[in-house]
N, CA, C and O of each residue as an XYZ file, in Angstrom:
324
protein
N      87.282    109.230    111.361
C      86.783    108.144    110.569
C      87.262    106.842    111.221
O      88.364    106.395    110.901
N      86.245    106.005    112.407
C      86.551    104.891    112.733
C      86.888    103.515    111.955
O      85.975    102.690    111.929
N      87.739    103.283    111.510
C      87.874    101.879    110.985
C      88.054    100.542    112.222
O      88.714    100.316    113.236
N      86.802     99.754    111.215
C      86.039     98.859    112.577
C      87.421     97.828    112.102
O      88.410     97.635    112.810
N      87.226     97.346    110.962
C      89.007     95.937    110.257
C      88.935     96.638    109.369
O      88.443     97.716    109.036
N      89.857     95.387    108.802
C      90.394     95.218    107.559
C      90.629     94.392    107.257
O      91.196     93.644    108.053
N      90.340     93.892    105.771
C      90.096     92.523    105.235
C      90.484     92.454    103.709
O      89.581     92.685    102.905
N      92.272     92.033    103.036
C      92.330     92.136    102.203
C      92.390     93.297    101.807
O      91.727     93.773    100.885
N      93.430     94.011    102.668
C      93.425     95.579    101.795
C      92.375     96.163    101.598
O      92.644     97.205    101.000
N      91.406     96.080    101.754
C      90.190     97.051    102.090
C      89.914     97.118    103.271
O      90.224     96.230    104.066
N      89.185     98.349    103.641
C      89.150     99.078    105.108
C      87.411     99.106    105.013
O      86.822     99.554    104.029
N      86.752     98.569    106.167
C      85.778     99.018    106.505
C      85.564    100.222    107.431
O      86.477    100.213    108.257
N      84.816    101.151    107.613
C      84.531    102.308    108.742
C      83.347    102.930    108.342
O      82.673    102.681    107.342
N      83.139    103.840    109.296
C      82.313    104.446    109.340
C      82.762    105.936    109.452
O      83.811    106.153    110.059
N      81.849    107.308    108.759
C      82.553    108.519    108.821
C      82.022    108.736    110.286
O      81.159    108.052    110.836
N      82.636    109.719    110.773
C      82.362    110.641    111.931
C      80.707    111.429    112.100
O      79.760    111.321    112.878
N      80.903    111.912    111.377
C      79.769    112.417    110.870
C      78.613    111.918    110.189
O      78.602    112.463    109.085
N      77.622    111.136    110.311
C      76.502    110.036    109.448
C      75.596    110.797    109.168
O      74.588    110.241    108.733
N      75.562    112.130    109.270
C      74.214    112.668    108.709
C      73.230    112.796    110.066
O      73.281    112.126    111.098
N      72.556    113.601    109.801
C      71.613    114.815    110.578
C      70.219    114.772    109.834
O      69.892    115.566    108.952
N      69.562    113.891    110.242
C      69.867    113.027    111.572
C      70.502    111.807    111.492
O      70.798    111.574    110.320
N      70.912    110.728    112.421
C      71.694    109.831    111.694
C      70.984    109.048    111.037
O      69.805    108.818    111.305
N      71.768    108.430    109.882
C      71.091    107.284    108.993
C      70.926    106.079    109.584
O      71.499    106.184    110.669
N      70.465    104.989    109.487
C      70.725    104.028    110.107
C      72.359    103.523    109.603
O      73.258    104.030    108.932
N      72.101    101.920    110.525
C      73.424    101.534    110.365
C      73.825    101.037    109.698
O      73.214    100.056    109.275
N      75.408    101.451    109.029
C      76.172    101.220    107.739
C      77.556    101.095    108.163
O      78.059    101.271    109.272
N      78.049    100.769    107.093
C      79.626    100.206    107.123
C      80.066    100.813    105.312
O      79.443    100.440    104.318
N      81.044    101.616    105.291
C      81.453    102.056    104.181
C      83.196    101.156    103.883
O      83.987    100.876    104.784
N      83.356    100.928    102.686
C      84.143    100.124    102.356
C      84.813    100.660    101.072
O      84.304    101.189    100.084
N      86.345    100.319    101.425
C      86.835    101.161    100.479
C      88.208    100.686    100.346
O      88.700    100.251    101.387
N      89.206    100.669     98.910
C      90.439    100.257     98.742
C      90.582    100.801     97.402
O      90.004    100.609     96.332
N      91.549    101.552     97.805
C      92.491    102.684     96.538
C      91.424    103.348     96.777
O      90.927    103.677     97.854
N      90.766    103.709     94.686
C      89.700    104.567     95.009
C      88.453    103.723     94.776
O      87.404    104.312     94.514
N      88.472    102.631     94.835
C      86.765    101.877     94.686
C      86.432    101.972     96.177
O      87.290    101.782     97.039
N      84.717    102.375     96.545
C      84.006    102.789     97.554
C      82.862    101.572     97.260
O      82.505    100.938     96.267
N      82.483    101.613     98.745
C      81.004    100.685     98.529
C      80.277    101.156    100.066
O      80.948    101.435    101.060
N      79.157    101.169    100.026
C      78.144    101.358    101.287
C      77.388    100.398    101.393
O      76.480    100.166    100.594
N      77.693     99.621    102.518
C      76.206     98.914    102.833
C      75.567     99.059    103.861
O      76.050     99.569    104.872
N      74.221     98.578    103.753
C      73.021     98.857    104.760
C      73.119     97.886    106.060
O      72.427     96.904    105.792
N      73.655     97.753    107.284
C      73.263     96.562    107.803
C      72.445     96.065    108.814
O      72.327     95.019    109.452
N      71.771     97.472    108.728
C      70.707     96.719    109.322
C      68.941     97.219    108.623
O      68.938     98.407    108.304
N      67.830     96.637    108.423
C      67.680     95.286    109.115
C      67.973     94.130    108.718
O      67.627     93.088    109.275
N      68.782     94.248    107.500
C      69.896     92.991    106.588
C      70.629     94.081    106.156
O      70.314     95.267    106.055
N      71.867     93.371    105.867
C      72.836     93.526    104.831
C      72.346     93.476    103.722
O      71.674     92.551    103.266
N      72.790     94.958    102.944
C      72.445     94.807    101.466
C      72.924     96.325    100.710
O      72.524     97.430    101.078
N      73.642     96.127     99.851
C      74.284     97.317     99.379
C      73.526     98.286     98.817
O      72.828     98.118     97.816
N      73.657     99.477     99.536
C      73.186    101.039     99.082
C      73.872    101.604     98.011
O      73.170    101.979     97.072
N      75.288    101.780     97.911
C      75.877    102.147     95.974
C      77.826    101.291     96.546
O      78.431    100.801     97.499
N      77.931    101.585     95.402
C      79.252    101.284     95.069
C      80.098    101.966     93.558
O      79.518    102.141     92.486
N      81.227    102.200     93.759
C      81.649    102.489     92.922
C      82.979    101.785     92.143
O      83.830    101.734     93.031
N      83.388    101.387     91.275
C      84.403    101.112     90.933
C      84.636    100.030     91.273
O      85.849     99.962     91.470
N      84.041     98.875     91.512
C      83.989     97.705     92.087
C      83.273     96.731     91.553
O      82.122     97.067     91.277
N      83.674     95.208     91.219
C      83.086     94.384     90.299
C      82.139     93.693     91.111
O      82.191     93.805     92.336
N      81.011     92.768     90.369
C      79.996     91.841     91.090
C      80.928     90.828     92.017
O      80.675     90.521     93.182
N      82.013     90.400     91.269
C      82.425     89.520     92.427
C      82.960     90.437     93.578
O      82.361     90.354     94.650
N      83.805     91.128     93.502
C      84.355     91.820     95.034
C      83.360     92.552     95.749
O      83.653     93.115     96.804
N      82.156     92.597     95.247
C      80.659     93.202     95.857
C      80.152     91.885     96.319
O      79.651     92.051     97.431
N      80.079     90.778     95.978
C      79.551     89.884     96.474
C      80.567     89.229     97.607
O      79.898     88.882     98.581
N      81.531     89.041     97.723
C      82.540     88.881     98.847
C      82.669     89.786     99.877
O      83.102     89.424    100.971
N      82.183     91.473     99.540
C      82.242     92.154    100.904
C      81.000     92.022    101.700
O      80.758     92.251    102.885
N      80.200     91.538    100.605
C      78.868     91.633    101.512
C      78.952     90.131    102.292
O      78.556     90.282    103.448
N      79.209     89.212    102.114
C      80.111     87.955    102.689
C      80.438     88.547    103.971
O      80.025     88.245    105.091
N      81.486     89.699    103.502
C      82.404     89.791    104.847
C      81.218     90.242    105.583
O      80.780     89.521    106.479
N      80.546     91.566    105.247
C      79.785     92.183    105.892
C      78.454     91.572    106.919
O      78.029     92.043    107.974
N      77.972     90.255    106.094
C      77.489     89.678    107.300
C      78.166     88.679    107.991
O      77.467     87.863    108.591
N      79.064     88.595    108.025
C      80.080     87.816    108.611
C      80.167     88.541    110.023
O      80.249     88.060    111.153
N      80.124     89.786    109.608
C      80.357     90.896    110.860
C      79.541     91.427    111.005
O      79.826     92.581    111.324
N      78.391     91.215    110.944
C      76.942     91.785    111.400
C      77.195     92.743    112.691
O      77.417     93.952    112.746
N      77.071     91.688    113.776
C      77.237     91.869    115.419
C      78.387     92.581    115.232
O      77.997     93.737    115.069
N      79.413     92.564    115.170
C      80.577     93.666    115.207
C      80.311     94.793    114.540
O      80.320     95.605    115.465
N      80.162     95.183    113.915
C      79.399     96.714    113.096
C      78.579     96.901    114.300
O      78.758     97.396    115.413
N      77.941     96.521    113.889
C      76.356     96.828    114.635
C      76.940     97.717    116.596
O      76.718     98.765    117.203
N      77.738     96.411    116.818
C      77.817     97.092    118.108
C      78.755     98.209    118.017
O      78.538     99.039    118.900
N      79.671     98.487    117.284
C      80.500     98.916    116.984
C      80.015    100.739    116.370
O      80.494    101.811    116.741
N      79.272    100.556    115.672
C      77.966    101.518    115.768
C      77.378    102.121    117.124
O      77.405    103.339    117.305
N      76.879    101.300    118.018
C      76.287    101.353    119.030
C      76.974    102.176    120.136
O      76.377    102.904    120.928
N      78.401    101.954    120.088
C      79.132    102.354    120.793
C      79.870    103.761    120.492
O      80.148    104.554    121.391
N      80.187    104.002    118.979
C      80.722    105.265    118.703
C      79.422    106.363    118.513
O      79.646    107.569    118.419
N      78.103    105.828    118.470
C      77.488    106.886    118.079
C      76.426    106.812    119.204
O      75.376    107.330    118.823
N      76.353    106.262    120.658
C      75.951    106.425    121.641
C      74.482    105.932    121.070
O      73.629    106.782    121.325
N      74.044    104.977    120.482
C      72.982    104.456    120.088
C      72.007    103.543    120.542
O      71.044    103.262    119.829
């Protein structure tokens, strides 16, 4: 499980494994036990979340296009894409 940062005690990554075939590209986000998935490409925009309020959903997705290009390549590179 690559973790791309970390921002505020939450960990962004990606699992090892994305599914067969792969999904497109995502960034999973997570601290304690609240989870969140987002989509980022061809925008950023959250697929589910759990345990997590509108504001700290609206700040990761902040982060998340903040880091577009870093995911993305970051993606590109672990999953030979």
């Amino acid at each position: 499980m690559p973790v791309i940062f970390r921002h505020k005690g939450y960990r962004f990554f990606f699992f090892s494994n994305e599914g067969i075939p792969l999904e497109p590209c995502h960034i999973h986000v997570r601290k304690g036990g609240a989870t969140a998935k987002f989509w980022v490409v061809p925008e950023v925009r959250l697929a589910e979340a759990y345990d997590m309020s509108s504001a700290e959903l609206r700040e990761l997705s902040r982060i998340v296009k903040q880091n577009q290009e870093l995911i993305e390549r970051k993606w590109n590179e672990y999953f030979g894409t």
